[in-house]
DRENMARVO-796884 format. One record per atom (N, C-alpha, C): atom name; residue number from 1; x, y negated, z. Coordinates in nm, 4 decimals. Layout:
<pts>
{a = CA	k = NUM	east = X	north = Y	up = Z};
...
</pts>
This chain:
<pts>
{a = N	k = 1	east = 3.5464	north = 8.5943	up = -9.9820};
{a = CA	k = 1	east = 3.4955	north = 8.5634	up = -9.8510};
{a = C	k = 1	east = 3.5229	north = 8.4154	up = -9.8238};
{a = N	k = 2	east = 3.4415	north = 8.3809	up = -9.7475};
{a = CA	k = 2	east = 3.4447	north = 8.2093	up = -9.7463};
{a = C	k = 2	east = 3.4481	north = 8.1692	up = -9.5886};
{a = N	k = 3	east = 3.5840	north = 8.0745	up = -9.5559};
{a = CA	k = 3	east = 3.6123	north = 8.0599	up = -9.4625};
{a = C	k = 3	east = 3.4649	north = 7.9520	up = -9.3931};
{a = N	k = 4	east = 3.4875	north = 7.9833	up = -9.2407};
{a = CA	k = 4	east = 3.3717	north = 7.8959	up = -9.2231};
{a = C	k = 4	east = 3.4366	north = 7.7705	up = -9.1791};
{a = N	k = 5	east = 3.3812	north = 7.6863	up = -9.1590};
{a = CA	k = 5	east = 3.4124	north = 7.5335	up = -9.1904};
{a = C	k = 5	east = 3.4479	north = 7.4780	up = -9.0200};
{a = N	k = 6	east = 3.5414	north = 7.4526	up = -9.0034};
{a = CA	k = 6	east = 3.5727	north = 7.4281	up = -8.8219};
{a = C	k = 6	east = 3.5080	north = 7.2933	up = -8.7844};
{a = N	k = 7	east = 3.4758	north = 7.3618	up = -8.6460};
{a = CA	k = 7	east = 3.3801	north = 7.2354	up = -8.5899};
{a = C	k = 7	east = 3.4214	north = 7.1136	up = -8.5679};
{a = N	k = 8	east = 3.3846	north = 6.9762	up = -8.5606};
{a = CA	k = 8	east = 3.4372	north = 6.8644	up = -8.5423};
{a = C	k = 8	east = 3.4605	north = 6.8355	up = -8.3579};
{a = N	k = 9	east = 3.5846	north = 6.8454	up = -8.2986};
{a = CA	k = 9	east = 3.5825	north = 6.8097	up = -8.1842};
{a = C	k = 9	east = 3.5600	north = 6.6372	up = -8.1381};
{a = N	k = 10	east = 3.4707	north = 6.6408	up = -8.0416};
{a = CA	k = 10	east = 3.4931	north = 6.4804	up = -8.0168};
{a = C	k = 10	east = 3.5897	north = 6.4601	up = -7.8840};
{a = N	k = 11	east = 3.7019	north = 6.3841	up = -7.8662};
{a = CA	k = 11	east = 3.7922	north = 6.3718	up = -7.8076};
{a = C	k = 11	east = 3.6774	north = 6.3738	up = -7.6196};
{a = N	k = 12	east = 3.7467	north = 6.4085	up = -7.5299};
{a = CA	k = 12	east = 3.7384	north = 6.4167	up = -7.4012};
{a = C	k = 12	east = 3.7798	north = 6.2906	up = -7.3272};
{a = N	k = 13	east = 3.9139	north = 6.2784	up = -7.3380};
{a = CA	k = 13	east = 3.9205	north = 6.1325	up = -7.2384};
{a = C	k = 13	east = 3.9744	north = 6.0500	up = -7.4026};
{a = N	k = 14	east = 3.9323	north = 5.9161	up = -7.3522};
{a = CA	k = 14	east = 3.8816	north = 5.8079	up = -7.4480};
{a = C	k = 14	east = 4.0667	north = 5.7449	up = -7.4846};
{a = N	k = 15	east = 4.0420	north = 5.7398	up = -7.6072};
{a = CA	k = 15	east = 4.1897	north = 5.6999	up = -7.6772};
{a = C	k = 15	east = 4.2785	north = 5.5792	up = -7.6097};
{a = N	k = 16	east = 4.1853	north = 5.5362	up = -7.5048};
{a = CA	k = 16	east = 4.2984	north = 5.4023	up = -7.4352};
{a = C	k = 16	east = 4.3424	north = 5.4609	up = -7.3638};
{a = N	k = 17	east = 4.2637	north = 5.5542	up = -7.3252};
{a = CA	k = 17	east = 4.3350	north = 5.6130	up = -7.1486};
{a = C	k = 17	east = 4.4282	north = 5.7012	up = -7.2308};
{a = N	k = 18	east = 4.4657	north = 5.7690	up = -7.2993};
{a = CA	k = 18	east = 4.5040	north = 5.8851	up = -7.3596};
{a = C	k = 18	east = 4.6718	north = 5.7543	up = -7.3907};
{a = N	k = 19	east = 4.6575	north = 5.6801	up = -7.4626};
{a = CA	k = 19	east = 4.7817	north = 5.5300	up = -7.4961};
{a = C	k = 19	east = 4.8154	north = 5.5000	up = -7.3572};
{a = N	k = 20	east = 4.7668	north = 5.4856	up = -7.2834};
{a = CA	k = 20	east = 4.8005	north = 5.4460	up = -7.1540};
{a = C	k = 20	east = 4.8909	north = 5.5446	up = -7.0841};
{a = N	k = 21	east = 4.8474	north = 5.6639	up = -7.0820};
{a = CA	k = 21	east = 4.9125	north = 5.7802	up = -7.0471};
{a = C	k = 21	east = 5.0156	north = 5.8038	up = -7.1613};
{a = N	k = 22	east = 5.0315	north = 5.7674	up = -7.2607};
{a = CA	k = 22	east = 5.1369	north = 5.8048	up = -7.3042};
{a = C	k = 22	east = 5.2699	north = 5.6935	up = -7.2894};
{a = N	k = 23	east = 5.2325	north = 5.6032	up = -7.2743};
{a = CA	k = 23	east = 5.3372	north = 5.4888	up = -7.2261};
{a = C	k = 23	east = 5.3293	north = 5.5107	up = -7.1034};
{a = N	k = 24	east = 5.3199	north = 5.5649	up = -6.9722};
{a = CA	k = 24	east = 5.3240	north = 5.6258	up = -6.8801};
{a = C	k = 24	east = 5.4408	north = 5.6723	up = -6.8553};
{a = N	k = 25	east = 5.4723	north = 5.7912	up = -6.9746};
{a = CA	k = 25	east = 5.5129	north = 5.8871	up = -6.9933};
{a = C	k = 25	east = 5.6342	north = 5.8705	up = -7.0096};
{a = N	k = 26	east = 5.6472	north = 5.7746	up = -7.1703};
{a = CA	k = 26	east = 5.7411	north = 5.7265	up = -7.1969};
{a = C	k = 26	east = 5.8368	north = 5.6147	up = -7.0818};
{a = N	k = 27	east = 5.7553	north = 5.5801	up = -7.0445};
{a = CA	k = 27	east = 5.8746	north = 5.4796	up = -6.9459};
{a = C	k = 27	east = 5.9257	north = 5.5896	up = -6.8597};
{a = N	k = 28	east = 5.9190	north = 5.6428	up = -6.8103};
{a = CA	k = 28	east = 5.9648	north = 5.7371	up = -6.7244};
{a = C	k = 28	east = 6.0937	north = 5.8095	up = -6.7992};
{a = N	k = 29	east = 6.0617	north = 5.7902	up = -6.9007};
{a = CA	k = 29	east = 6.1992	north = 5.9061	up = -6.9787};
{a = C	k = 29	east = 6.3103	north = 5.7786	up = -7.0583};
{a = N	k = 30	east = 6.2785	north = 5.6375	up = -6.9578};
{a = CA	k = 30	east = 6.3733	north = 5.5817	up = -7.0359};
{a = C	k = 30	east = 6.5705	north = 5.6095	up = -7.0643};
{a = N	k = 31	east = 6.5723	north = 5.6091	up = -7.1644};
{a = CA	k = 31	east = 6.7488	north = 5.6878	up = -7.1411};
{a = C	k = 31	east = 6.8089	north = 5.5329	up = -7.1106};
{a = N	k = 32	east = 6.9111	north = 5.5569	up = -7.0362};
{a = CA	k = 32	east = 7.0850	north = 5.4574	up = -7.0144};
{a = C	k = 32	east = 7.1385	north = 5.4924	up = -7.0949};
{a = N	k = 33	east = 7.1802	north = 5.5413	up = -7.1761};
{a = CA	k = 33	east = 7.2703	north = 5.5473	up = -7.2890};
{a = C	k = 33	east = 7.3919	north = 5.5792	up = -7.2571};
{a = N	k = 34	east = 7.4298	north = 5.6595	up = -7.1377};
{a = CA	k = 34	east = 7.5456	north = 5.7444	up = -7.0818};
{a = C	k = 34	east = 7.5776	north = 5.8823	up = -7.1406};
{a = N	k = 35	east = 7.6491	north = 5.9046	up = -7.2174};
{a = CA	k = 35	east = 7.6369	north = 6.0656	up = -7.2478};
{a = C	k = 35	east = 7.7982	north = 6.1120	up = -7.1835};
{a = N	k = 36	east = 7.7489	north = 6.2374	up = -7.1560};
{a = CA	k = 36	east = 7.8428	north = 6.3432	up = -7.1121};
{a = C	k = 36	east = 8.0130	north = 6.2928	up = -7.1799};
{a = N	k = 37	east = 8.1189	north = 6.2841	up = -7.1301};
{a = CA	k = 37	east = 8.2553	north = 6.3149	up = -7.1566};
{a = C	k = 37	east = 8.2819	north = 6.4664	up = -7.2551};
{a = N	k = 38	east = 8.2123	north = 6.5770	up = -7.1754};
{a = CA	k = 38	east = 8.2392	north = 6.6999	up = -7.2272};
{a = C	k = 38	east = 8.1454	north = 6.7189	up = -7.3263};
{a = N	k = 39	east = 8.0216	north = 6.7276	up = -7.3459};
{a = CA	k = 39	east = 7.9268	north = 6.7843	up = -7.4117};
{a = C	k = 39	east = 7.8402	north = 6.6948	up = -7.4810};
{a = N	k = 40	east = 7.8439	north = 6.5437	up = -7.4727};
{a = CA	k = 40	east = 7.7805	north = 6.4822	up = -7.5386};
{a = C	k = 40	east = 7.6338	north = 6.4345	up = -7.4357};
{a = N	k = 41	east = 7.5870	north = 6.5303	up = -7.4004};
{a = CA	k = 41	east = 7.4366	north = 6.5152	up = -7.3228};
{a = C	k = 41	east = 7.4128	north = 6.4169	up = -7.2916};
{a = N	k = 42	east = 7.3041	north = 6.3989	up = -7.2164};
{a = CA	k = 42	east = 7.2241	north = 6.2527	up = -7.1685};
{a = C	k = 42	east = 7.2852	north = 6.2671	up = -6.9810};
{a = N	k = 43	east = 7.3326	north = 6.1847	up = -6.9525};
{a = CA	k = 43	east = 7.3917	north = 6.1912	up = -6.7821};
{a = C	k = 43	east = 7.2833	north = 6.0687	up = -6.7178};
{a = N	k = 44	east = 7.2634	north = 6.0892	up = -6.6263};
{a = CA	k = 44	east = 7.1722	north = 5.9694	up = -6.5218};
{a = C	k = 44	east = 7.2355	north = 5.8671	up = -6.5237};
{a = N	k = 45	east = 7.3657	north = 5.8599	up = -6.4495};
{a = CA	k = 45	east = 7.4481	north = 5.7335	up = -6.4782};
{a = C	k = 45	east = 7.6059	north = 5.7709	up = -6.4842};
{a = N	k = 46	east = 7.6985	north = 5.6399	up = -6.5246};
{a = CA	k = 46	east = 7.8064	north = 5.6336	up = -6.5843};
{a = C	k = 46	east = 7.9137	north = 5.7428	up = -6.5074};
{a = N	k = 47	east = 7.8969	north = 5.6187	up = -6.3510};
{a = CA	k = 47	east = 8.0020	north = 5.6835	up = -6.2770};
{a = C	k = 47	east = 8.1188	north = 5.6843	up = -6.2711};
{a = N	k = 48	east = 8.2399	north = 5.7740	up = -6.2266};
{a = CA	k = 48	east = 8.3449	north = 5.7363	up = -6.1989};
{a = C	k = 48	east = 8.4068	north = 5.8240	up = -6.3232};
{a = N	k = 49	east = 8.3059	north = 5.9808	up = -6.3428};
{a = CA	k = 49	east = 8.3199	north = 6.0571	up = -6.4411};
{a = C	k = 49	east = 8.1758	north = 6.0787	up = -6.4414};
{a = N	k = 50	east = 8.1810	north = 6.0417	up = -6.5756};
{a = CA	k = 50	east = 7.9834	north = 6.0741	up = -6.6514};
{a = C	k = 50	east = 7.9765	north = 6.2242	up = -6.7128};
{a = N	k = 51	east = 7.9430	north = 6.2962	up = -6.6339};
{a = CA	k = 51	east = 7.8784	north = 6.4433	up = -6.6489};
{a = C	k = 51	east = 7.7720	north = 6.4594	up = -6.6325};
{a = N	k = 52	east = 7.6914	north = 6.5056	up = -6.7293};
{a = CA	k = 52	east = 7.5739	north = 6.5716	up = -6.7271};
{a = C	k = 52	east = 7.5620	north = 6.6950	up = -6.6293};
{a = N	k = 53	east = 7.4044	north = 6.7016	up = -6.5878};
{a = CA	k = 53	east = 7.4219	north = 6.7578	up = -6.4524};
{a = C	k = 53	east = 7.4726	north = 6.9327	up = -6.4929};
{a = N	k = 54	east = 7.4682	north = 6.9946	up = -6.6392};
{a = CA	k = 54	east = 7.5641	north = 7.1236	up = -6.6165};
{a = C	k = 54	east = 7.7191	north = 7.1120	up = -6.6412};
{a = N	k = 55	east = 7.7605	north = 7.0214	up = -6.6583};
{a = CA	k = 55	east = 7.9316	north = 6.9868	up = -6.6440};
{a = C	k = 55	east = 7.9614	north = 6.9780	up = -6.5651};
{a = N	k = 56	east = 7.8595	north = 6.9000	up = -6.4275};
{a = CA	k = 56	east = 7.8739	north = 6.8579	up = -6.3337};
{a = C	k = 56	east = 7.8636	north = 7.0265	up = -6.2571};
{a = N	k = 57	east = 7.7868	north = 7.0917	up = -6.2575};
{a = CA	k = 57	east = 7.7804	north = 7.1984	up = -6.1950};
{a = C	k = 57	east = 7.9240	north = 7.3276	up = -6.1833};
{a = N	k = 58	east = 7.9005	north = 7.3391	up = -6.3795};
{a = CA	k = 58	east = 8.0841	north = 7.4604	up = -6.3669};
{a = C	k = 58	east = 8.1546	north = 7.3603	up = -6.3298};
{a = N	k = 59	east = 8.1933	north = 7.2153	up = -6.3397};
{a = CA	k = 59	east = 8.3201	north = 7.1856	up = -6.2549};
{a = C	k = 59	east = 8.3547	north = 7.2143	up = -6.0916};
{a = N	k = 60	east = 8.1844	north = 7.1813	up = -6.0257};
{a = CA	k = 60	east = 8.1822	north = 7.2263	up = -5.9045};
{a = C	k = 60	east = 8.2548	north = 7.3821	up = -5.8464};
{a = N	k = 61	east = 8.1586	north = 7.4688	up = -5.9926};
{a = CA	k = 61	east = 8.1728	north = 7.5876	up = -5.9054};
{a = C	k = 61	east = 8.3370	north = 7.6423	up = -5.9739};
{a = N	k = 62	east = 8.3783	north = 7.5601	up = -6.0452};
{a = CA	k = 62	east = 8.5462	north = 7.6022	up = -6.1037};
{a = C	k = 62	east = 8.6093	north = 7.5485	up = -5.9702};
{a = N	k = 63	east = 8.6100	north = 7.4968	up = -5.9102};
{a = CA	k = 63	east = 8.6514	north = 7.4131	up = -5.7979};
{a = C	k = 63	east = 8.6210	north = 7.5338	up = -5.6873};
{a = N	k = 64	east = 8.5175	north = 7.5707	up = -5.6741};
{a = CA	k = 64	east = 8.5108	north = 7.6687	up = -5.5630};
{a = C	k = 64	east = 8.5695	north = 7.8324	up = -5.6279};
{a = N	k = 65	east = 8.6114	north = 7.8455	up = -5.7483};
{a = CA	k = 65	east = 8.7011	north = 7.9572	up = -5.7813};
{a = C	k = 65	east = 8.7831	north = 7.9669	up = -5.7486};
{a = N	k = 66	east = 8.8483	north = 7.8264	up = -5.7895};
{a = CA	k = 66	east = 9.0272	north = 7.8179	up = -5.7522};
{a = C	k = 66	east = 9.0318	north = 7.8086	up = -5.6018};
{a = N	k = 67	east = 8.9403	north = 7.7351	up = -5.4966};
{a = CA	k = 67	east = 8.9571	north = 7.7423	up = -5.3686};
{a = C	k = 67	east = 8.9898	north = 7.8952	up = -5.2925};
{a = N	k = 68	east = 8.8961	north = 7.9760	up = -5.3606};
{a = CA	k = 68	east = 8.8493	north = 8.1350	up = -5.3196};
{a = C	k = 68	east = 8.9864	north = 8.2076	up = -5.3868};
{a = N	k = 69	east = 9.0504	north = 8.1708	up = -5.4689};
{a = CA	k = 69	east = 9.1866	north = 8.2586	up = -5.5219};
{a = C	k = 69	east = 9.3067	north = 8.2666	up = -5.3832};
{a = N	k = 70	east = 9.3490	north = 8.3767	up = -5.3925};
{a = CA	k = 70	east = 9.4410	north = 8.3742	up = -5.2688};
{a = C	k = 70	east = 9.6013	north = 8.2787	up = -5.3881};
{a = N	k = 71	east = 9.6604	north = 8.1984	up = -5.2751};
{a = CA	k = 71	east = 9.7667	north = 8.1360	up = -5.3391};
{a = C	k = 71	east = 9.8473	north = 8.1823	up = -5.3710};
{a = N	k = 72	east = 9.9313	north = 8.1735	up = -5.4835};
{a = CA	k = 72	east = 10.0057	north = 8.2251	up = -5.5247};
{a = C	k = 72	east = 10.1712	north = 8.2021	up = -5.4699};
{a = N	k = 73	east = 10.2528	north = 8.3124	up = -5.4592};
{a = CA	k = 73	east = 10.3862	north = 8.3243	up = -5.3375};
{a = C	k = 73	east = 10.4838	north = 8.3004	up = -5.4023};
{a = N	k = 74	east = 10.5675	north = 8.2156	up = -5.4099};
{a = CA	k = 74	east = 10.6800	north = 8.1691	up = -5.5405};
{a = C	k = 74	east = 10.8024	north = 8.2741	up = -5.4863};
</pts>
């Protein structure tokens, strides 16, 4: 059986606009070169402590654990 031969698409929007939009794109995702303390990740900026925004989050909510623990009675 003989495959049939696929049609030739001609592109839709024109290869400048298509380069244009992709440097668009790219600037937008430029990195700072900050990574995470804990995990390595990509962080927005340095800061006082550079956490990526899920380090940044369990520290938050470890913070609201220990708040919610009743204290302990020596």
């Amino acid at each position: 059986m003989k495959r049939k031969p696929n049609p030739k698409f001609e592109p839709v929007v024109s290869p400048q606009i298509l380069e244009q939009a992709k440097r668009a794109v790219s600037a937008d995702r430029i990195r700072h070169g900050f990574k995470c303390t804990v995990c390595g990740g990509e962080t927005a900026d340095a800061g006082s402590e550079p956490l990526c925004w899920v380090c940044r989050r369990l520290k938050i909510s470890a913070w609201r654990d220990i708040e919610q623990q009743a204290p302990i009675q020596e």
